[in-house]
C-alpha positions as CSV (number, residue, x, y, z in Angstrom):
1,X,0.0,0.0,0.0
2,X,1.4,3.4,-0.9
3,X,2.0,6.0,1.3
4,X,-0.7,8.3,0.2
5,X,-3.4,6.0,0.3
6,X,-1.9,5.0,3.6
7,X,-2.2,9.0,4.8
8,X,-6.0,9.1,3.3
9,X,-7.1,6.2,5.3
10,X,-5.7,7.5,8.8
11,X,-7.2,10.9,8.3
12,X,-11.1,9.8,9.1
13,X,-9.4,7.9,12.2
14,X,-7.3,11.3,13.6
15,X,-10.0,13.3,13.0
16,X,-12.4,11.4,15.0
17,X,-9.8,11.3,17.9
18,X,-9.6,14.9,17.7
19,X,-13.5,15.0,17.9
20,X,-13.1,13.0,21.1
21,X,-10.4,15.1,22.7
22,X,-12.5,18.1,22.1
23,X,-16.0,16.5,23.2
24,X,-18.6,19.4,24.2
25,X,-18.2,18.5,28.0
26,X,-14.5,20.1,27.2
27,X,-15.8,23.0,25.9
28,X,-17.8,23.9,28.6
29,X,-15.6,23.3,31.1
30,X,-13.1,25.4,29.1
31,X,-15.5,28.2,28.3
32,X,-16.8,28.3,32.5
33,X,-12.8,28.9,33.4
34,X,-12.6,31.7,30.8
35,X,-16.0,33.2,32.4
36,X,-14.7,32.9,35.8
37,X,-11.0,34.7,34.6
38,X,-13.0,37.4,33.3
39,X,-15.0,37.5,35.8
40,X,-12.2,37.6,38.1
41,X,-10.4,40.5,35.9
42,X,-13.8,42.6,36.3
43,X,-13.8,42.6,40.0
44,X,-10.3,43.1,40.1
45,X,-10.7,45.9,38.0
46,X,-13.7,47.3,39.7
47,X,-11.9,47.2,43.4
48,X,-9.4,49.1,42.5
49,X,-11.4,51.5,40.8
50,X,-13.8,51.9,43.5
51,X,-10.6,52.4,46.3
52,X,-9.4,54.9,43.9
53,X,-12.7,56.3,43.9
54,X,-12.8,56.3,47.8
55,X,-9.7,57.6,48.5
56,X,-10.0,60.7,46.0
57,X,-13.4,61.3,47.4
58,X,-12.1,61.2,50.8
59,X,-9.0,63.8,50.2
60,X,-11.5,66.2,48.2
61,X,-13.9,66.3,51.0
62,X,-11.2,67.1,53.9
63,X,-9.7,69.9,51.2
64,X,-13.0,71.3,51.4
65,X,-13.3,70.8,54.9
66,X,-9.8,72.3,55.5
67,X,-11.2,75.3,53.0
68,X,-14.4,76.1,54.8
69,X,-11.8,76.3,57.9
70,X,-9.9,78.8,56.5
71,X,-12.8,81.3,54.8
72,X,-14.2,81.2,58.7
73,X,-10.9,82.3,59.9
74,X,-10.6,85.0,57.5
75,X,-14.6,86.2,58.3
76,X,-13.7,86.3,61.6
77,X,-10.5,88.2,61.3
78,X,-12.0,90.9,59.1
79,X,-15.4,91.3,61.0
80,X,-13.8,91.6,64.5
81,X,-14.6,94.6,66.4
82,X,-12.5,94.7,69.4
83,X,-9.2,94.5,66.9
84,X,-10.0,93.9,63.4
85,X,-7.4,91.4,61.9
86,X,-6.9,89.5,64.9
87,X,-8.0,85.7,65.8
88,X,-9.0,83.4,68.7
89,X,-7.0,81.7,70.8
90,X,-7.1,77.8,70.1
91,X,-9.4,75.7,72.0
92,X,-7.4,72.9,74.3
93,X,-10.3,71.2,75.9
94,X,-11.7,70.2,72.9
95,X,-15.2,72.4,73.8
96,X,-15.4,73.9,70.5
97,X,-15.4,77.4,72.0
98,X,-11.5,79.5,72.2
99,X,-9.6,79.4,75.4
100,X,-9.6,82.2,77.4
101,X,-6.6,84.3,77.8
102,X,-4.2,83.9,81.0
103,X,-3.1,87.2,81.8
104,X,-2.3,88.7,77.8
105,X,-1.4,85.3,76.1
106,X,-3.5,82.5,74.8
107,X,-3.3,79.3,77.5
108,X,-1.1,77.3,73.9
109,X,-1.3,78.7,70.3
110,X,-2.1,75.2,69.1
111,X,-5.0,73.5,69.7
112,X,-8.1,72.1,68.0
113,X,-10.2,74.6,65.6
114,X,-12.6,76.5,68.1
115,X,-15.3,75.9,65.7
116,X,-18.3,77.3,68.1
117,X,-16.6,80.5,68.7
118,X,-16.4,81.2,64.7
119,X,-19.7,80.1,64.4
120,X,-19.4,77.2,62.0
121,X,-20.6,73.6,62.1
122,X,-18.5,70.6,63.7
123,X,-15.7,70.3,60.7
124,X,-14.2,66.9,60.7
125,X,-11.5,65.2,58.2
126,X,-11.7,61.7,56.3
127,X,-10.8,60.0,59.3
128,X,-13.8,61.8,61.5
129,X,-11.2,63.3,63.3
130,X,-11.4,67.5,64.8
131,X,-9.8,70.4,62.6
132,X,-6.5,71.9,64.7
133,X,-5.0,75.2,65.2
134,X,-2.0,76.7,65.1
135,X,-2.0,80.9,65.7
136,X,0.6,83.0,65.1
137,X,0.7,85.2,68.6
138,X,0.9,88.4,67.2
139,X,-2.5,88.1,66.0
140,X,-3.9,87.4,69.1
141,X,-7.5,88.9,70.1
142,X,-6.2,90.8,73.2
143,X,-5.3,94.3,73.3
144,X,-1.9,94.1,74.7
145,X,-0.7,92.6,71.6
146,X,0.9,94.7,68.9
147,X,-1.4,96.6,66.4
148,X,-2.3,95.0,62.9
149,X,-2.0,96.9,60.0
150,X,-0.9,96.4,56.4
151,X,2.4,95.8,57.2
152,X,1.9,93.0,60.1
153,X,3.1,89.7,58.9
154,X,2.3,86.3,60.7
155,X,5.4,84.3,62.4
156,X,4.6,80.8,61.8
157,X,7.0,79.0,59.0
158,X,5.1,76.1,56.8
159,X,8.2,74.0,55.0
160,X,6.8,71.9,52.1
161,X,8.4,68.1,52.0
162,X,11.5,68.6,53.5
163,X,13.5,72.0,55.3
164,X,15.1,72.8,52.6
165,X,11.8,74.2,50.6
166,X,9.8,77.0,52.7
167,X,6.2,77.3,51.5
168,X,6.1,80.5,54.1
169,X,7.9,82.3,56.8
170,X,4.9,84.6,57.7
171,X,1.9,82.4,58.3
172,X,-0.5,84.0,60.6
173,X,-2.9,80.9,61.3
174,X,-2.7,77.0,60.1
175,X,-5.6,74.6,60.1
176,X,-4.4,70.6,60.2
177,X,-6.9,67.6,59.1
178,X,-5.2,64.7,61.0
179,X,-6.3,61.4,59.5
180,X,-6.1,58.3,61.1
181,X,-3.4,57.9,63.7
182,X,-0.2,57.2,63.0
183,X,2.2,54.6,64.9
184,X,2.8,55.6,68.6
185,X,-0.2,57.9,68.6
186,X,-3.0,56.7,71.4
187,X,-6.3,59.3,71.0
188,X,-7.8,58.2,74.3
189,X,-8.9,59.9,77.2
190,X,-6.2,58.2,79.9
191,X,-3.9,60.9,81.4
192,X,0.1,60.8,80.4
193,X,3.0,63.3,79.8
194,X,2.8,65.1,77.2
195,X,5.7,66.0,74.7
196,X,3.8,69.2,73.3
197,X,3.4,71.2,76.7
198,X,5.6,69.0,78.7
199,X,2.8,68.2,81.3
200,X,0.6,65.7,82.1
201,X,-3.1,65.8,80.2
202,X,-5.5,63.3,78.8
203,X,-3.9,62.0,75.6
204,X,-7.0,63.1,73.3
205,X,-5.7,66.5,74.3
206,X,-2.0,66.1,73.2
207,X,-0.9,67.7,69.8
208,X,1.7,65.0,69.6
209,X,-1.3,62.1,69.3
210,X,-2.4,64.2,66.3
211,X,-0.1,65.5,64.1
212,X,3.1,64.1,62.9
213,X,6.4,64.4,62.3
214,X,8.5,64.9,58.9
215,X,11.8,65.3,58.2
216,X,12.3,65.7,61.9
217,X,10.2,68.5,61.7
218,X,7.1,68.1,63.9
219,X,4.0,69.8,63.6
220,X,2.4,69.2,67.4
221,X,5.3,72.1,68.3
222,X,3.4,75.6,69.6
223,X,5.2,77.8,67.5
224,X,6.8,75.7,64.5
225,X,8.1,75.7,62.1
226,X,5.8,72.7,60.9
227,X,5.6,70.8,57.3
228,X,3.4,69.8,54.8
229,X,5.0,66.7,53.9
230,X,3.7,63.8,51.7
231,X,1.2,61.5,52.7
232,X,3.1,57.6,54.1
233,X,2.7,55.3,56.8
234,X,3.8,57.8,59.5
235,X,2.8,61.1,58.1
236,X,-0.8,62.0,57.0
237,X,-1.5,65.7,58.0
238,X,-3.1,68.2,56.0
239,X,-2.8,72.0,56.2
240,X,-4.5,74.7,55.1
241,X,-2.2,78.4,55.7
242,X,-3.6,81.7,56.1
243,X,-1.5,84.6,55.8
244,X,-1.5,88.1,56.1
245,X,-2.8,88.8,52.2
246,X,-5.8,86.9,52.9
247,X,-7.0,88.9,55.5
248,X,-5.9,92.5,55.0
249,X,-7.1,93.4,51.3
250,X,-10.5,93.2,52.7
251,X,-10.2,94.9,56.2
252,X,-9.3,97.9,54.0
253,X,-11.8,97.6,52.5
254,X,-14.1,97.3,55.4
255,X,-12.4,100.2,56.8
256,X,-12.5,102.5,53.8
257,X,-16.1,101.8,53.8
258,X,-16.3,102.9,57.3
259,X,-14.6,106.2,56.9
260,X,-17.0,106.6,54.5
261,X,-20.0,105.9,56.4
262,X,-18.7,108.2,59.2
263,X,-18.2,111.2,57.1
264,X,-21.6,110.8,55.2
265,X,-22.9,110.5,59.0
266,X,-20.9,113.7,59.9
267,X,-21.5,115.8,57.2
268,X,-25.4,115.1,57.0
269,X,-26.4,117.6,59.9
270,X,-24.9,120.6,58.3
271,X,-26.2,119.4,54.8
272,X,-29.7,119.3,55.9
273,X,-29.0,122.7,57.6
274,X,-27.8,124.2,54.4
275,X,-30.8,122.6,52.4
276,X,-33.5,123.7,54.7
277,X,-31.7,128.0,54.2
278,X,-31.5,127.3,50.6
279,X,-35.6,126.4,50.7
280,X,-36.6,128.0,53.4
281,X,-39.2,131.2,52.6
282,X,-37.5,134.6,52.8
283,X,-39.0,136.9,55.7
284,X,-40.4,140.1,55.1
């Protein structure tokens, strides 16, 4: 028999042991492990767009937060009567309302956001966590400190990632969003020392359980400098700074408009007098 008639007879034979090897029961068992991989690729696809999702939600809701913060620090500055300009002390016992001076100084110039006192709602961050404070003394509201004008400049120095870049050297107020805690922070209520005032408070009331440290720059310090560093496993504060050019533009303007108002107010009298000669009837 020749080899090509051999070849033609052995065909029918492979191709019914192909048939075999690729019964339908195969096939679905190959096309249910193809679902379940694309299946699998979906969800993998759709967690970590949804944590993406979550965690941009999260940092554009505490910007805002941070943001609201700030505009209510600026109101209150420029609407102040007692010393236009100037801010409240920060709040330490976490009441929502400013400390009250001892003697001419605020009790600490860092502090949680005294959010009653500006008149705003209860801010909180992502992680459900109190806005804090930090106040440039200068801009205290007491009338011992120095006068604010146009040429008044905070103290308080914001470095961005590391010392050698300064975002600012003339802050007059920082708000922090805290996040979660870090490792070696404990947010309870059980009395300890404190590193940030050097006595011995409830830990929910220690700056060092909140904010971190970067670069070896720590922000729980009362008067800096502090840091805006990026966001790791033992840093996670936010800021928000507020200096001098947010707040002064529009007290002059609040002033100008108050000269104005008091000259209109002065010089009304002797208008009216002159209108009432100009129309009054001549006597005979």
């Amino acid at each position: 028999m020749s080899t090509q008639r051999r070849f033609r007879l052995q065909m029918p034979r492979q191709l019914a042991n192909a048939r075999c090897r690729f019964s339908p029961a195969r096939g679905q068992t190959l096309l249910v492990l193809l679902l379940l991989l694309s299946f699998g690729a979906v969800l993998l696809v759709y967690g970590s767009t949804t944590e993406v999702g979550r965690v941009i939600k999260a940092e554009n809701r505490t910007r805002n937060v941070l943001e609201q913060a700030r505009q209510a620090l600026i109101g209150r500055a420029v609407a102040d009567a007692n010393r236009p300009g100037s801010l409240p002390c920060p709040d330490t016992n976490d009441d929502g309302s400013a400390d009250l001076f001892v003697g001419s100084s605020c009790p600490s110039y860092i502090g949680r956001l005294p959010w009653r006192t500006l008149g705003i709602g209860d801010l909180r961050d992502e992680g459900g966590e109190r806005l804090w404070y930090a106040l440039s003394s200068n801009f205290r509201d007491h009338p011992s400190a120095p006068p604010l004008n146009s040429d008044t400049k905070g103290t308080l120095t914001v470095h961005h990632s590391n010392t050698a870049t300064t975002a600012t050297t003339q802050a007059i107020a920082l708000v922090f969003a805290l996040g979660v805690s870090v490792p070696g922070q404990v947010r309870d209520n059980v009395v300890a020392f404190c590193n940030s005032t050097g006595t011995t408070i409830p830990r929910n009331r220690c700056a060092a359980n909140y904010l971190d440290t970067a670069a070896a720059v720590s922000n729980a310090t009362m008067t800096g400098p502090y840091i805006a560093a990026p966001v790791g496993e033992l840093f996670n504060d936010k800021i928000a700074t507020m200096v001098a050019a947010d707040v002064m533009p529009l007290l002059e303007q609040r002033v100008a408009l108050e000269v104005r108002n008091a000259l209109l107010a002065y010089r009304a009298p002797a208008l009216a007098s002159a209108i009432r000669g100009l129309t009054a009837e001549p006597t005979a």
